[in-house]
C-alpha positions as CSV (number, residue, x, y, z in Angstrom):
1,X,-16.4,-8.3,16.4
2,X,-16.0,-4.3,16.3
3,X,-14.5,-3.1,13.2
4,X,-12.6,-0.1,13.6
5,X,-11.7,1.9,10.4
6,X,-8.0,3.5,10.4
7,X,-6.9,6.2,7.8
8,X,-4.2,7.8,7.6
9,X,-3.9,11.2,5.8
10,X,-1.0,13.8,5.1
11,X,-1.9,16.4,1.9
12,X,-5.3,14.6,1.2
13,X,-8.1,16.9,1.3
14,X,-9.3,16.2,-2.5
15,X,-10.0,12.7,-1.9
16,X,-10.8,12.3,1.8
17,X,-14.7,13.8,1.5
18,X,-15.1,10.4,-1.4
19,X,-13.8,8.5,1.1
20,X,-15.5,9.3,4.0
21,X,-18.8,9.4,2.2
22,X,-18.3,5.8,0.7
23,X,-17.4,4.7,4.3
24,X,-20.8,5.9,5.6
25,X,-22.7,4.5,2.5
26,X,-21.2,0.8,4.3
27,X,-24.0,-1.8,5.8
28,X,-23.1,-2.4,8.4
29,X,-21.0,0.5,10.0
30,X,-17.7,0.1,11.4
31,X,-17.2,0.6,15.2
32,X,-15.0,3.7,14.7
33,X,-13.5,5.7,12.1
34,X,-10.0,7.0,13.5
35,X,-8.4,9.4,11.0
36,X,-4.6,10.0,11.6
37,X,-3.2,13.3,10.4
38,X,0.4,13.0,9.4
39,X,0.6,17.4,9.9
40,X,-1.3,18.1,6.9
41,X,-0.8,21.8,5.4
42,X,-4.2,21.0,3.0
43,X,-6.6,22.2,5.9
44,X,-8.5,18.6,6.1
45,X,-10.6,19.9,8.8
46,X,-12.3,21.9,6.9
47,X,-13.7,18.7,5.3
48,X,-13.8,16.9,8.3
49,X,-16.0,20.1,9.9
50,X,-18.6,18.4,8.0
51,X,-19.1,15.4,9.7
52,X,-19.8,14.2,13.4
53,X,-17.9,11.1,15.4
54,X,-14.9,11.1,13.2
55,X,-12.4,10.5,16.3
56,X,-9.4,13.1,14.9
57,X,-5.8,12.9,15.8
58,X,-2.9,15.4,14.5
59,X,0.3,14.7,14.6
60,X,2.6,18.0,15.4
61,X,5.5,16.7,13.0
62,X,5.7,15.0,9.6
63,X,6.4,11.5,10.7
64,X,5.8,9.1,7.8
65,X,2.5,6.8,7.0
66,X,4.3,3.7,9.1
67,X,3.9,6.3,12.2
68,X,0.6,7.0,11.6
69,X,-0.8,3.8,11.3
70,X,0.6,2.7,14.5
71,X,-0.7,5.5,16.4
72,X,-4.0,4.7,14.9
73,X,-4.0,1.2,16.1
74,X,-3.1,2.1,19.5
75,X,-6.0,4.8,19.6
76,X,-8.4,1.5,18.4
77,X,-10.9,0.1,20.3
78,X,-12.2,-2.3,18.2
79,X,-11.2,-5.5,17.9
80,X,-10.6,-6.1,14.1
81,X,-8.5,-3.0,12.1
82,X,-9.5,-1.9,8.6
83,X,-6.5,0.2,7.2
84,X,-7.8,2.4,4.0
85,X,-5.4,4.9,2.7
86,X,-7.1,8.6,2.4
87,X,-7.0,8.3,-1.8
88,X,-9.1,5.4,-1.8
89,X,-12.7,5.1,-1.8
90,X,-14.7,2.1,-1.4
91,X,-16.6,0.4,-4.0
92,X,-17.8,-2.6,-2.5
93,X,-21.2,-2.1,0.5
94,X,-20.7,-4.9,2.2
95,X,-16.9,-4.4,2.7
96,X,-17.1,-4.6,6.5
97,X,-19.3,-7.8,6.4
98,X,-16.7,-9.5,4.2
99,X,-13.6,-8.8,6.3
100,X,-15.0,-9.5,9.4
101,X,-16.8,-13.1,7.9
102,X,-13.2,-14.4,6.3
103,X,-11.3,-13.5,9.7
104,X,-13.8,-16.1,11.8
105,X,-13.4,-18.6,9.0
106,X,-10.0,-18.1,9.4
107,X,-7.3,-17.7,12.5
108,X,-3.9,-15.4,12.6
109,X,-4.4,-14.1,8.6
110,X,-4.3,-10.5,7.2
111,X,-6.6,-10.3,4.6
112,X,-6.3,-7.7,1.8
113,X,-8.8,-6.9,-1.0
114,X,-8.9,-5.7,-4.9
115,X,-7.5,-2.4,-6.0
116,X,-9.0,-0.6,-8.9
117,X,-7.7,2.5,-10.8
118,X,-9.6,5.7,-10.9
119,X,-7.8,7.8,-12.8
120,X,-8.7,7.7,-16.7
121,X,-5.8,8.3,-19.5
122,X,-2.7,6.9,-20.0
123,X,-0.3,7.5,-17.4
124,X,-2.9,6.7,-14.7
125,X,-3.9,3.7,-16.7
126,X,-0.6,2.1,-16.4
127,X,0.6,3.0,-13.1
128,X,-2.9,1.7,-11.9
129,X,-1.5,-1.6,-13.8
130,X,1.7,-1.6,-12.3
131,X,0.5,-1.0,-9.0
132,X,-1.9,-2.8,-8.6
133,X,-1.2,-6.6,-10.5
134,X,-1.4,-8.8,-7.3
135,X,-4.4,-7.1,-6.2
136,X,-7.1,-7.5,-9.3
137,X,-10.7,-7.0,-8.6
138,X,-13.0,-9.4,-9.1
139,X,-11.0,-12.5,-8.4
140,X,-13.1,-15.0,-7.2
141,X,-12.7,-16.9,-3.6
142,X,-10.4,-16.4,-0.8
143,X,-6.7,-16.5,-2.0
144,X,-3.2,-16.5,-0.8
145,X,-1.9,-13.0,-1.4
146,X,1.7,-12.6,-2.5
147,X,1.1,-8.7,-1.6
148,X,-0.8,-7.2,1.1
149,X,-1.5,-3.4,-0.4
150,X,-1.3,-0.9,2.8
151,X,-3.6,0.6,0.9
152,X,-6.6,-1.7,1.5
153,X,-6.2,-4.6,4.3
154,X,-7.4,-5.6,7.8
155,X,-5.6,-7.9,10.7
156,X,-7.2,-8.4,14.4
157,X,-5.5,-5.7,16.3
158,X,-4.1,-8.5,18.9
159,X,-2.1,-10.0,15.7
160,X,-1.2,-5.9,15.0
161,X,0.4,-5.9,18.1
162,X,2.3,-9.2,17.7
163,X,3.6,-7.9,14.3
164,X,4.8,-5.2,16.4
165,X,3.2,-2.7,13.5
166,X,4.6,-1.4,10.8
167,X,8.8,-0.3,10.4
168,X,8.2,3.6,11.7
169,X,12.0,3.5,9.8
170,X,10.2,3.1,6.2
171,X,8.4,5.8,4.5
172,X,8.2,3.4,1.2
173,X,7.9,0.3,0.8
174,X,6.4,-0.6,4.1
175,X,3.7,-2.3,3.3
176,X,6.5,-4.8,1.7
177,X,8.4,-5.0,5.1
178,X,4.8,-5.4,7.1
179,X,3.8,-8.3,4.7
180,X,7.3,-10.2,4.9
181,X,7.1,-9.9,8.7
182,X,3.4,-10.8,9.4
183,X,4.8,-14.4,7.6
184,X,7.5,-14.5,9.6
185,X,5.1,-14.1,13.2
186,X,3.3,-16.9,12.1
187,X,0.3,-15.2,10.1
188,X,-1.5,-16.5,6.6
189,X,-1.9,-13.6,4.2
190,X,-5.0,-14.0,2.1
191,X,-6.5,-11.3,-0.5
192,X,-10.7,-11.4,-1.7
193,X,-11.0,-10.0,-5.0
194,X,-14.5,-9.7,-4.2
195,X,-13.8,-6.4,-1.4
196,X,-12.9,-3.5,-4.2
197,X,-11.6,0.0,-3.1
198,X,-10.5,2.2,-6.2
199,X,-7.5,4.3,-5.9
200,X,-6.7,7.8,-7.0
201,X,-3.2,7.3,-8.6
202,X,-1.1,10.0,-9.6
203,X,-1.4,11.3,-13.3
204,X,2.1,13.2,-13.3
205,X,4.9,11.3,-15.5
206,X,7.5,12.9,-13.3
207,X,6.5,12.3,-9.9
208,X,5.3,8.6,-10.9
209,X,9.5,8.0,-12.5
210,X,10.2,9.7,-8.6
211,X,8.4,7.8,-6.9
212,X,9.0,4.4,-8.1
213,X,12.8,5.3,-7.7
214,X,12.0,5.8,-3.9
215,X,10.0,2.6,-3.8
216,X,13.3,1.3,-5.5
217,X,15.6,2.7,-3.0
218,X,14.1,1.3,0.6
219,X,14.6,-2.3,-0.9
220,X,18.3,-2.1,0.0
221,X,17.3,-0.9,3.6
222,X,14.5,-4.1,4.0
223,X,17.4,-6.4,2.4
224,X,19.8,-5.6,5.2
225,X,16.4,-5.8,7.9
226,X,16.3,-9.6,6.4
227,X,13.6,-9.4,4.9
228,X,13.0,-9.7,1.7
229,X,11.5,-13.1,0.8
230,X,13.1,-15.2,-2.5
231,X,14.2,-11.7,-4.4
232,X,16.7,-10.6,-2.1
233,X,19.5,-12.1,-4.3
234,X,18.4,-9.9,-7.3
235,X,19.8,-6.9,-5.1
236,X,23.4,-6.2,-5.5
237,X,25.2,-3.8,-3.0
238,X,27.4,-3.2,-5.9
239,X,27.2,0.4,-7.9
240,X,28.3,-0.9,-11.0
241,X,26.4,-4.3,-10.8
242,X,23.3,-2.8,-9.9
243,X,23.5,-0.4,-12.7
244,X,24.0,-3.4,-15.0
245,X,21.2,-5.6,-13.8
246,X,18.6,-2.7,-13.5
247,X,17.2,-3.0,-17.2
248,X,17.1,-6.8,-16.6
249,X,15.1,-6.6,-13.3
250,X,12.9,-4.0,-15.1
251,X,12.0,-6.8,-17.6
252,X,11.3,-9.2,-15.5
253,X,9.0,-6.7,-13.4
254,X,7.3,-5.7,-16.7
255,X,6.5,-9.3,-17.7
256,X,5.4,-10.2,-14.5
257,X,2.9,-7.7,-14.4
258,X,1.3,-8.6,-17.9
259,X,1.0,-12.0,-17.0
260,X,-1.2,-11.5,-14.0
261,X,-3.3,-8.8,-16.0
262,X,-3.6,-10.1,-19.2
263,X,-6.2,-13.0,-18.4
264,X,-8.3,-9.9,-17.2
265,X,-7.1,-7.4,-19.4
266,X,-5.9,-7.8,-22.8
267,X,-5.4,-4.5,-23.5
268,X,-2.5,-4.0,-21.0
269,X,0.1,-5.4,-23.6
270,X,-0.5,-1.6,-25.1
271,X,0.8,-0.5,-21.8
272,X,4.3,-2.5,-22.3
273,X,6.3,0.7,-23.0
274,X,5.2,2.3,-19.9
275,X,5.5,-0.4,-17.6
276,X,8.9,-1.1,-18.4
277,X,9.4,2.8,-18.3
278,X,7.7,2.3,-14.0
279,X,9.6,-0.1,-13.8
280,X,13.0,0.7,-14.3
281,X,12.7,3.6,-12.4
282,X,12.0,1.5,-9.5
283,X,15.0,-1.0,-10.4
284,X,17.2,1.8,-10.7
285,X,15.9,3.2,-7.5
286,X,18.6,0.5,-5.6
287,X,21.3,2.5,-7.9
288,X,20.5,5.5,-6.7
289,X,20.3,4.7,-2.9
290,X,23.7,3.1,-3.1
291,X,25.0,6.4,-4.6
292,X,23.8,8.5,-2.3
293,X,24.9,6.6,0.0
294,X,28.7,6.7,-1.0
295,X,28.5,10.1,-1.7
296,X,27.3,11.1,1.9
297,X,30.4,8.7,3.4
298,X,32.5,10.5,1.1
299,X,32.1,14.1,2.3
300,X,31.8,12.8,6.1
């Protein structure tokens, strides 16, 4: 079974040489590594002038990581896809082996791994925890996944193409969409906390309260795609009620995430304050999509 290694990169030239390298530290070696550029301004080739049978594809307009991954799968020849995201690096050497062994145990699945932090101090600290709580390294066995991180996950590209890829609509929140449709085609997600990549999360209080807004904001858009799996009620089309229930939600979100960490982790109740901070941003995030939205119908 060829492995063919997709990433796909837009802005990532600090992180993409650690990537690369951990990929060709791997035993064994993937088939291919196919690196999508979403029309970086960063100048990656000048990292990827370093290296030789990197097959190299830029895109001539910003069109969104769903984009890019799908034109990485259809420029695949291998037979299983690995999808790494270009501020990852891998930590585990027998990452290839792993994937490739669990899908011929195991038919129509999508198996995702472990996500660790790599950014020291506080604010990378906890977004790392609120990122990453369904994906915890070091979890023993083969598990069913309630996530499947874009970040970090493989699926036989024949079961890619079922799928149908991911929503070239969504430039957050994707991975959410991809995982709720893959269940839907008939496929098993299953995560091994045992295949570890660590992740480069952002540091910058602002842009983390931004972002998680904008994660917030595309759940309205998957609700009305029908698909959002047993949470789809918590999301009210209503200004006002949305606005109300956003601290709620955020609670709910904040707990969640300490419960999954804190057999592994004891220290992340000190984090409390700042996951509920992530959090709410992201609850409010349906809030703010809504208003938009009304104010756009109102000057139309």
């Amino acid at each position: 079974m060829d492995v063919s290694i997709i990433i796909p990169i837009y802005n990532s030239r600090d992180t993409l040489k650690t990537l690369i390298d951990s990929i060709l530290a791997l035993e064994p070696q993937p088939h291919e590594i196919i690196l999508i550029d979403d029309n970086s301004t960063d100048a990656p080739e000048t990292v990827l002038s370093l290296y030789k049978d990197i097959k190299y594809i830029k895109i001539p307009s910003n069109q969104g990581p769903s984009y890019a991954r799908n034109l990485g799968s259809k420029n695949a020849s291998g037979q299983l896809l690995l999808f790494i995201d270009a501020d990852c690096v891998i930590l585990t050497s027998d990452c290839i082996k792993r994937h490739k062994e669990t899908h011929q145990s195991h038919e129509n699945i999508i198996l995702g791994g472990a996500v660790q932090g790599m950014r020291n101090g506080i604010i990378g600290r906890g977004i790392s925890l609120f990122n990453w709580a369904d994906n915890i390294p070091n979890e023993s066995g083969i598990m069913s996944a309630s996530r499947i991180p874009s970040a970090h996950f493989s699926i036989l590209k024949k079961n890619y193409d079922i799928i149908g890829g991911f929503d070239e609509t969504l430039r957050a929140g994707e991975d959410t969409f991809f995982y709720y449709n893959a269940i839907n085609n008939g496929m098993t997600p299953l995560k091994r906390g045992d295949i570890v990549v660590g992740h480069f999360d952002i540091t910058n209080l602002l842009l983390s309260w931004k972002k998680f807004i904008g994660y917030g904001m595309q759940r309205i858009i998957m609700k009305r795609k029908g698909i959002w799996g047993n949470k789809g009620f918590l999301i009210s089309e209503n200004i006002l009620v949305s606005f109300l229930l956003a601290p709620f939600i955020a609670l709910g979100l904040t707990f969640e995430r300490v419960l999954s960490w804190i057999p592994h982790y004891k220290r992340v109740l000190f984090y409390l304050p700042l996951l509920y901070f992530f959090s709410l941003a992201f609850s409010l995030g349906l809030t703010v999509f809504l208003f938009k939205e009304l104010f756009v119908k109102k000057n139309h």
